[in-house]
LOVO-216754 format. One record per residue (C-alpha): residue number from 1; x, z, y. Coordinates in steps of 0.05 Angstrom, whole numbers. Layout:
% residues N
PT   num       xx       zz       yy
PT   NUM        X        Z        Y
...
END
This chain:
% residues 363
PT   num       xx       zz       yy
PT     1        0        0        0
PT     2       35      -26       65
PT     3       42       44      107
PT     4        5       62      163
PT     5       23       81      241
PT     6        1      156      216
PT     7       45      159      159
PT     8      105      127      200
PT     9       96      168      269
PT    10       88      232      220
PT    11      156      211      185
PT    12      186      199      251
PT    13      161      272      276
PT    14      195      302      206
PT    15      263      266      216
PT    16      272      271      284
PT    17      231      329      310
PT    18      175      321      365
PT    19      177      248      393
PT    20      174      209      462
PT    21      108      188      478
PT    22      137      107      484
PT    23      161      118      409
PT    24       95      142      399
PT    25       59       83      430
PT    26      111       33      394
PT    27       86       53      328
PT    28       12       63      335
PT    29       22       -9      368
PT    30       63      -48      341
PT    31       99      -13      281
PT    32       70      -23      198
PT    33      -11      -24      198
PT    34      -18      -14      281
PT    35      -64      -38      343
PT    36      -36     -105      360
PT    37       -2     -130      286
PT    38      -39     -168      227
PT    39      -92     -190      243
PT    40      -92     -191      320
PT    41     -159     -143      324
PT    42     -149     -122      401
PT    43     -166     -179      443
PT    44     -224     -225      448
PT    45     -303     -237      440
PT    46     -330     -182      381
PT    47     -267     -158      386
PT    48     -233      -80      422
PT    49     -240     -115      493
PT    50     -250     -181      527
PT    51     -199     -206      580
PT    52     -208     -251      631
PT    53     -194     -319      593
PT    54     -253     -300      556
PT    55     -307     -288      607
PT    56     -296     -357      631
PT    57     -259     -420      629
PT    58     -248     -427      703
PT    59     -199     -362      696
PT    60     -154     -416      670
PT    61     -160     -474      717
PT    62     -147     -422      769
PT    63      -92     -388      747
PT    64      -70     -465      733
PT    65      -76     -484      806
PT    66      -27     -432      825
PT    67       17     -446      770
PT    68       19     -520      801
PT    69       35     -495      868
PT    70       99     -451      836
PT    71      122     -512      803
PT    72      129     -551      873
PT    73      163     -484      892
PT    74      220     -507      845
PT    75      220     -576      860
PT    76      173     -604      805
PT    77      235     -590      749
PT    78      220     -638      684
PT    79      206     -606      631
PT    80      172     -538      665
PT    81      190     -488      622
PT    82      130     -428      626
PT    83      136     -372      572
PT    84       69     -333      562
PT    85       91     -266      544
PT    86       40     -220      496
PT    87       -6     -288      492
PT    88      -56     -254      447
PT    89     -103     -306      410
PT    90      -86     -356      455
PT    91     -148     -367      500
PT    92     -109     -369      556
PT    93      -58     -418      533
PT    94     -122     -461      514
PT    95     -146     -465      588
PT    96      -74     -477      620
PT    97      -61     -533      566
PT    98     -122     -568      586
PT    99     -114     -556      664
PT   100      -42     -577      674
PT   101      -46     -645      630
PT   102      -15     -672      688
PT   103       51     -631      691
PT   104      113     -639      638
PT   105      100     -572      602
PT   106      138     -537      552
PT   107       95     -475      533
PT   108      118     -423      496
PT   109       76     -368      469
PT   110      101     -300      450
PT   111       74     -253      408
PT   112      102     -191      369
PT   113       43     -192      318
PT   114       56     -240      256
PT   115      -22     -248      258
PT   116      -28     -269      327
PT   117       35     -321      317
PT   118       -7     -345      254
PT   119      -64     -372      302
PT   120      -17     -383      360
PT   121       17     -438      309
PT   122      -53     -468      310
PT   123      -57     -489      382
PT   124      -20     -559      395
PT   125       28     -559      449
PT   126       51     -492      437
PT   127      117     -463      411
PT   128      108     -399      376
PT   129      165     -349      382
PT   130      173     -271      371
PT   131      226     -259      433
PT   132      222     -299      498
PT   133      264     -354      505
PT   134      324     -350      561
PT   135      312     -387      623
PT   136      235     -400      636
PT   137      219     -433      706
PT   138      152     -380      702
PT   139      145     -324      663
PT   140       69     -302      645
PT   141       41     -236      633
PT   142      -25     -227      627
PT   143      -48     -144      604
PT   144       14     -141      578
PT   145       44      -81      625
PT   146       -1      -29      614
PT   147       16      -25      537
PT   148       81      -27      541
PT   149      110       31      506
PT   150      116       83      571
PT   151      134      162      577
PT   152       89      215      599
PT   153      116      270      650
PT   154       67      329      671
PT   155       87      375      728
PT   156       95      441      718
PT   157      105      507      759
PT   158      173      498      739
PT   159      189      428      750
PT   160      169      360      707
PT   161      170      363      630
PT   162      158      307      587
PT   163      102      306      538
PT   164      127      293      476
PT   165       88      287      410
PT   166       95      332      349
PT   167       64      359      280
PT   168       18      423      279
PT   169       -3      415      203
PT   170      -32      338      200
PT   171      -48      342      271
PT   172      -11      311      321
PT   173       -3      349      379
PT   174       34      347      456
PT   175       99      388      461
PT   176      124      394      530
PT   177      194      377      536
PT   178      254      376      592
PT   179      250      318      630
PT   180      303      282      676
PT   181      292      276      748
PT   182      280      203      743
PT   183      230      212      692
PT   184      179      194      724
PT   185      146      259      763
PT   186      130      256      842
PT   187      140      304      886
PT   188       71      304      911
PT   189       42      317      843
PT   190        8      387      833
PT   191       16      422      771
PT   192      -22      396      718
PT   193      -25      332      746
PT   194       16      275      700
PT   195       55      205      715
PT   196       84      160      668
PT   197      149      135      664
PT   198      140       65      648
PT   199      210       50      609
PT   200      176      -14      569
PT   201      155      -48      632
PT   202      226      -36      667
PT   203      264      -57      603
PT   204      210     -120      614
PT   205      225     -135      682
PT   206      298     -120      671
PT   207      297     -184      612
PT   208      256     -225      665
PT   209      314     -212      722
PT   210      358     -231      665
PT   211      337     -304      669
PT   212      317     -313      744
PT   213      373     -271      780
PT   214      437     -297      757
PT   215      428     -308      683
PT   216      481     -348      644
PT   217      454     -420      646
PT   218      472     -419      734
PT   219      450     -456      790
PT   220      380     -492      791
PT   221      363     -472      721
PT   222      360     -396      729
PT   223      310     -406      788
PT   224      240     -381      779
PT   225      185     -344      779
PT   226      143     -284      744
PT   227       69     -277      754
PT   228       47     -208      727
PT   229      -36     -187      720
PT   230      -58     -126      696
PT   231      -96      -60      721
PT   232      -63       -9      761
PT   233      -54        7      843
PT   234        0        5      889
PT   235       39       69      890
PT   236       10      110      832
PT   237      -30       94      764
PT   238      -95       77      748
PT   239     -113      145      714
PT   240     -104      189      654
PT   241      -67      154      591
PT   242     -137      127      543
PT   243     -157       73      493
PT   244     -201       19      481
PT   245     -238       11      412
PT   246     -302      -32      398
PT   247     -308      -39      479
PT   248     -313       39      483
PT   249     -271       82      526
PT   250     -221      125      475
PT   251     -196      191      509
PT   252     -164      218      459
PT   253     -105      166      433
PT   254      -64      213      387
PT   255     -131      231      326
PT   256     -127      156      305
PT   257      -63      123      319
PT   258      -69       45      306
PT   259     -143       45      317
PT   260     -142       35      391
PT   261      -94       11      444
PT   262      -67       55      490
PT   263      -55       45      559
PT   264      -47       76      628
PT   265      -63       38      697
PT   266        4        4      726
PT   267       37       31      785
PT   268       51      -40      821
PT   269       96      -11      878
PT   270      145       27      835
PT   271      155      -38      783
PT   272      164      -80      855
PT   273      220      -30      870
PT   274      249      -39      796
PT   275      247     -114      807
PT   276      281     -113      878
PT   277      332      -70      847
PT   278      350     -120      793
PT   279      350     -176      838
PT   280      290     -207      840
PT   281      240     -208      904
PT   282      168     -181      898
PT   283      110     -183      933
PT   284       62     -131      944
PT   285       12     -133      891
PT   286      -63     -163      913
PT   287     -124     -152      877
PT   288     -154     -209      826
PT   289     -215     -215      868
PT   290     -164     -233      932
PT   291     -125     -280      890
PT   292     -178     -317      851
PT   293     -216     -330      918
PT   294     -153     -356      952
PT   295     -147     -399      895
PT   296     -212     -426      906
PT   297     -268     -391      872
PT   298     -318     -397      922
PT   299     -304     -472      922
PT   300     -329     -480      849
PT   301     -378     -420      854
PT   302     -409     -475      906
PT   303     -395     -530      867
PT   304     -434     -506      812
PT   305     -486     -490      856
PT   306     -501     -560      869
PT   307     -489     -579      804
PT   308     -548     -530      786
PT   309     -585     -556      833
PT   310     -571     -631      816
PT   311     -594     -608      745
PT   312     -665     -582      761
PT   313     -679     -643      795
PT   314     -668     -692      734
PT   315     -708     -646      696
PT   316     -655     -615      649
PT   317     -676     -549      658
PT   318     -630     -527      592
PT   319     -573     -546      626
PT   320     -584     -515      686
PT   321     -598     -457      652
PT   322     -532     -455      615
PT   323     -494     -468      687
PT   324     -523     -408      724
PT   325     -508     -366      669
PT   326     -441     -383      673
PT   327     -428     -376      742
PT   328     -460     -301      732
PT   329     -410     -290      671
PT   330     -358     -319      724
PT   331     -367     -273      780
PT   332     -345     -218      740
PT   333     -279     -246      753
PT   334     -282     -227      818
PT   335     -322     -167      825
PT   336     -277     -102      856
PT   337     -321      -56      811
PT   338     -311     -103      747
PT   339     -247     -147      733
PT   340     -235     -165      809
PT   341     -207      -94      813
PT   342     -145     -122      774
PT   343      -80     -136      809
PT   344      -38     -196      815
PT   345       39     -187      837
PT   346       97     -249      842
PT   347      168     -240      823
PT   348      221     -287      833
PT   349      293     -313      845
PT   350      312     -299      913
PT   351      300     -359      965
PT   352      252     -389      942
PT   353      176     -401      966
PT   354      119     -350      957
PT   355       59     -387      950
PT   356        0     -379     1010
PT   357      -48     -355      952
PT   358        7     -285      943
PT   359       33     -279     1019
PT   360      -35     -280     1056
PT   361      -85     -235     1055
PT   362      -81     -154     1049
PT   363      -49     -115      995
END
C-alpha cells in the first residue's frame, strides 16, 4: 500500500523531532498519497475549488492580451519562451493556446504531480516538465504562491516563536519553537497574533531572478518577465493559515493531512521586497478586478451585451440565454467581494517596459 502524508509526516516527527510547518505543508502536499499528487484532485469543476480559468474562458483571452503586450516589451523574440509554473489541469494553458495562435509560442507546463503531467501530456502544444526550464521570456504563476510550503511565526510575550508540528499520541499537534529574527514576525504584531514566513515563495522568486537577472545564458536572452496571481494584500496576509476541501472552508489543516490544501493569503509587498533584492524590479501589486478591466473587460462585457441583444432579435432565445449566463459567470472575475479581490503583481529584468495595464491605476 503506497504510504500516506500521515504515515510520512508522523515518521518525519519520530526521526527528527517536532517539524517546520513548510516540511509539514511539503508532505501533506506534495509528498506519497498528498493534496496535489496522483490524481490532480485540487483544482477544477467538481473538484476542492475552481480558479479563474474555469469560471470563464475570457480569463484566458485576457490574461492573453497582456501577455501580447509583454512580448512587444522584449522585442517580439521568436520563439517566446513562457513557462506556466504549477499549471494544474491545464485550463489555463487551453485558453492561452487558443488566444495567442498568432505569436511563436513555446509553452511549457510544470507540474510536480505525476497525475497532473499525465493530462498535461494531453494538451497539444505543450511541453510537460517537472522543474522549470532556464531562461523563459515570461514566467506564469497562477495560485501557485499561497501553497508554497511557508513557516508559521506567532508572537509571544517573549518574542516570535515558530510553530512547529509534533506528535501527542496520533495527534498532531503545534509546538512552539525559537524562531530567528528574520523569521517572519512584525514588530507591530500583538501577542497571539501570527505571520508566515514564506520560504517556498522566496526560494521561487529567488529561481525566477535566476533566469531574468543575470542568469548564465547573458545578454537579450535572460530578459524577461514574471506575472504572479494569487490572494493576499500588500503588506501583511490574507488571514489565518486554512484549507479548501469539496469547496468548503477547512480550519483545521493538521486532523487530515493530504485531504485539503493549505494555504495562507500572500503578503505582496514583502515578496516585491524579496524580488528587488534579487535583482528583479516589481510593481506594486493591483487587484484582479483593476487589471482585468484595464485589460478590457468592460469592452467584452459590452460586446456581449449586444451580442445578446442581436440574439433576441433573430429569435434564438437559447442562445441568448446561454450568453447572459455567461457574462453573469464572468463578472465573478471581477467582483472585489468574489475573485476580483485577487491580486496581480509584475516582476522583471531591470530596464525594461511595465505594461500600462500594471503601472496605472491604484495599488
Amino acid at each position: 500500500m503506497e504510504e500516506q502524508p500521515r504515515e510520512a509526516i508522523a515518521a518525519a516527527i519520530r526521526a527528527d523531532g517536532p517539524i517546520g510547518f513548510d516540511r509539514f505543508m511539503e508532505l501533506a502536499l506534495y509528498g506519497p498519497g498528498g493534496f496535489y499528487v496522483d490524481p490532480p484532485v485540487g483544482v477544477g469543476e467538481g473538484r476542492a475549488f475552481a480558479t479563474s480559468p474555469h469560471v470563464h474562458p475570457v480569463f484566458g483571452q485576457l490574461v492573453a492580451a497582456g501577455i501580447m503586450e509583454l512580448w512587444d516589451g522584449l522585442g517580439r523574440p521568436e520563439p517566446f519562451r513562457l513557462t506556466e509554473a504549477g499549471a494544474g489541469d491545464g485550463t489555463l494553458a487551453r485558453q492561452l493556446l487558443e488566444a495567442l495562435t498568432d505569436v511563436p509560442l513555446t509553452y511549457t507546463a510544470v507540474e510536480r504531480s505525476p497525475g497532473a503531467r499525465a493530462a498535461l501530456a494531453q494538451i497539444t502544444g505543450v511541453i510537460v516538465a517537472e522543474q522549470a526550464p532556464p531562461h523563459a521570456h515570461l514566467v506564469l504563476a497562477h495560485e501557485l504562491l499561497d501553497n508554497l510550503p511557508f513557516r508559521r511565526i506567532r508572537m509571544t510575550e517573549g518574542g516570535p516563536r515558530e510553530i512547529r508540528i509534533g506528535l501527542d499520541g496520533d495527534r498532531f499537534v503545534e509546538v512552539l519553537a525559537g524562531a530567528s529574527e528574520d523569521a517572519g514576525a512584525r514588530a507591530h504584531e500583538e501577542p497571539g497574533e501570527e505571520a508566515v514566513a514564506p520560504v517556498g515563495a522566496f526560494a521561487f522568486i529567488d529561481q525566477i531572478a535566476a533566469g531574468l537577472a543575470g542568469g548564465d545564458a547573458g545578454g537579450e536572452a535572460d530578459r524577461g518577465y514574471a506575472l504572479l496571481i494569487d490572494y493576499g494584500a500588500e503588506g501583511h496576509t490574507g488571514g489565518p493559515v486554512h484549507g479548501y476541501a469539496g469547496h468548503r472552508l477547512v480550519e483545521d489543516v493538521l486532523t487530515d493531512p493530504g485531504a485539503s490544501d493549505i494555504t495562507s493569503g500572500v503578503d505582496f509587498a514583502r515578496l516585491a521586497a524579496h524580488a528587488r533584492a534579487v535583482g528583479l524590479t516589481a510593481t506594486p501589486s493591483r487587484t484582479q478586478r483593476h487589471t482585468l478591466t484595464a485589460l478590457g473587460f468592460e469592452r467584452w462585457t459590452h460586446e456581449e451585451l449586444e451580442r445578446q441583444a442581436a440574439l433576441l432579435d433573430e429569435r434564438r432565445g437559447v442562445e441568448a440565454v446561454r450568453t447572459w449566463s455567461g457574462r453573469q459567470r464572468a463578472a465573478f472575475l471581477v467582483d472585489p467581494a468574489g475573485l476580483g479581490r485577487m491580486r496581480w503583481m509584475l516582476l522583471a529584468s531591470p530596464g525594461i517596459p511595465v505594461p500600462a495595464w500594471m503601472a496605472d491605476g491604484p495599488a
